[in-house]
N, C-alpha and C positions, 0 to 999 in steps of 0.2 A: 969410401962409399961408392965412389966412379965404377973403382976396379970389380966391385962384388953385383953390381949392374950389366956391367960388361960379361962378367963372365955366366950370370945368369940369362940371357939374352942368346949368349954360345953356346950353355947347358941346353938351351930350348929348341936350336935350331938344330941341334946334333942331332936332338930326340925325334926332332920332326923329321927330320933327312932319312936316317936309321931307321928309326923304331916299325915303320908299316910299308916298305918298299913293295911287298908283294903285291899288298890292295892296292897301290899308288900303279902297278904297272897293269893290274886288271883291271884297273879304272880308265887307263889312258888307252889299252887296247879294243876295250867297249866304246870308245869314243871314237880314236882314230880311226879301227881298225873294224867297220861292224860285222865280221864274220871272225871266227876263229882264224887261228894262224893264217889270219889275211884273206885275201879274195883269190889268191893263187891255187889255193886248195879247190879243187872238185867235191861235186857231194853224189849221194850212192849210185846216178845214174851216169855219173861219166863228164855231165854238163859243169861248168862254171857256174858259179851261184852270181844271181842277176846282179849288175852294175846299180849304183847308187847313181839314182838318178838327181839331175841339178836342181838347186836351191830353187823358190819359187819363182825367180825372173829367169835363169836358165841362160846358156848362151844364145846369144841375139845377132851376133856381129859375123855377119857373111863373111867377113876378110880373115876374121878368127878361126871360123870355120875351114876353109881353105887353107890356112896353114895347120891345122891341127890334120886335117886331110892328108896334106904333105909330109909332114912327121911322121903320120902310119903308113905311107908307102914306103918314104925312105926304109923303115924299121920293118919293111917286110910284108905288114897287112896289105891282105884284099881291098880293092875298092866297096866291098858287099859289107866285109868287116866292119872298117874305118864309117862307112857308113851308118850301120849299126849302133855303132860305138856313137856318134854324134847325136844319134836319135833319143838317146841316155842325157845326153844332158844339153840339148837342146831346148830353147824356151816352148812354152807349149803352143804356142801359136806356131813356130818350124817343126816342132819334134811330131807331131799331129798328123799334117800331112804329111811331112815325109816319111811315117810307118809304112801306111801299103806302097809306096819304091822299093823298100829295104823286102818283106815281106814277099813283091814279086819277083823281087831277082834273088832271093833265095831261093825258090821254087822252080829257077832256071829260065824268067823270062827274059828276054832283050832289052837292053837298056831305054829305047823310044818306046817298047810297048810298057813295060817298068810306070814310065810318066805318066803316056797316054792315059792309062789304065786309073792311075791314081787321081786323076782329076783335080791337080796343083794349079792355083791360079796366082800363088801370093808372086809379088814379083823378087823377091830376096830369094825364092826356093827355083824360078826360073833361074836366076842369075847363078846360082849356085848347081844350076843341072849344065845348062851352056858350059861353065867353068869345067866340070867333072868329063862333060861327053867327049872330047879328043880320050881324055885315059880309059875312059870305059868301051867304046869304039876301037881303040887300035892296043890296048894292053902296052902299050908302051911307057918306061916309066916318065911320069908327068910331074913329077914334085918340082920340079925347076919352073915349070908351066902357073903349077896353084901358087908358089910362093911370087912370082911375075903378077899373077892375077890380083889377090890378096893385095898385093901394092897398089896397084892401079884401082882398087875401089877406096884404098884409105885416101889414095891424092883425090879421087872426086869427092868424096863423104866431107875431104880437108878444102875443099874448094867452093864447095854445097857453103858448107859453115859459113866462109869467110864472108859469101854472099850475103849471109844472111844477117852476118853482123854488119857488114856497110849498109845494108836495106834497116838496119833496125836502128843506128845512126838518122836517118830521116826522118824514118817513122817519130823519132822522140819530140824533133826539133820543135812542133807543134804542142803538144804537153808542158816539156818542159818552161816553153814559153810564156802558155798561160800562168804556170805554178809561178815562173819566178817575176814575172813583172810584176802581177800584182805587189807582190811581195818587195819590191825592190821600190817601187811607188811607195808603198805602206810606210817603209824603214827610210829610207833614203829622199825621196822627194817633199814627204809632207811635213816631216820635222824642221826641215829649212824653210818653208814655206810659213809655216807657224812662229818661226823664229824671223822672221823678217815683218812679219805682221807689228804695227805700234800698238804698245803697251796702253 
């Protein structure tokens, strides 16, 4: 009875393995892949068909930023590129303003009038312009520079925290003091007290 389980079970899995690979991989390619034979292909005007833009929180993390920065210069890209390319999947509070940057300095402006022009006040997209202007200013490659940088904001973001955890260590001591003394009076003090009371 085991064996004829077992091998039903195998008959089942064969048929499902086998039997529809075609649809299983046009399925997986509409999923994965949302453009035909990938995103590599061009379509009739010459262009790359647009970047799939990120999930609804989007990248948020400046230091993240800066090394994905640094990846596309090592790998060759433009700074106009790679910036581009950020602006795809950027959350929408960074990807927003920094369209007209990307926008001007396609059109061939200077990297300070680039800024000036776009009217960026958030302070993560200043941070992230500071960080870019030595490679965009002197063309020299800077990926040693963003990955250096990139470091240096996760130790403050890693030091920001820890702050905030010794600060919220205080903050409790009062909470949890009211919660547990009562509580500790309730359980602990008045049942001896009761018990010492004559009968």
């Amino acid at each position: 009875m085991a064996g004829a389980t077992v091998a039903a079970v195998l008959a089942l899995a064969a048929f499902l393995v086998f039997a529809d690979q075609a649809g299983i991989r046009s399925t997986l390619k509409r999923r994965v892949l949302p453009w035909p034979d990938g995103a590599r292909r061009r379509d009739e005007t010459g262009r790359r068909p647009p970047t799939v833009p990120a999930g609804p929180g989007g990248l948020g993390d400046i230091a993240m930023i800066l090394e994905l920065i640094g990846a596309m210069l090592d790998a060759g890209a433009g700074l106009g590129r790679a910036l581009e390319l950020i602006v795809t999947l950027a959350a929408p509070e960074l990807g927003r303003p920094l369209r007209p940057v990307v926008s001007a300095l396609a059109i061939g402006a200077d990297w300070d009038t680039a800024w000036r022009s776009s009217g960026v006040r958030s302070t993560q997209l200043l941070a992230l312009r500071d960080a870019l202007s030595f490679a965009a200013r002197t063309g020299a490659p800077s990926s040693a520079l963003l990955y250096a940088q990139a470091a240096r904001l996760r130790r403050e973001q890693f030091r920001a925290a820890e702050k905030r955890a010794a600060a919220l260590g205080v903050k409790l001591v009062i909470p949890l003091g009211l919660c547990s003394l009562p509580a500790f009076v309730c359980l602990g003090v008045v049942p001896v007290l009761l018990a010492m009371l004559p009968a």
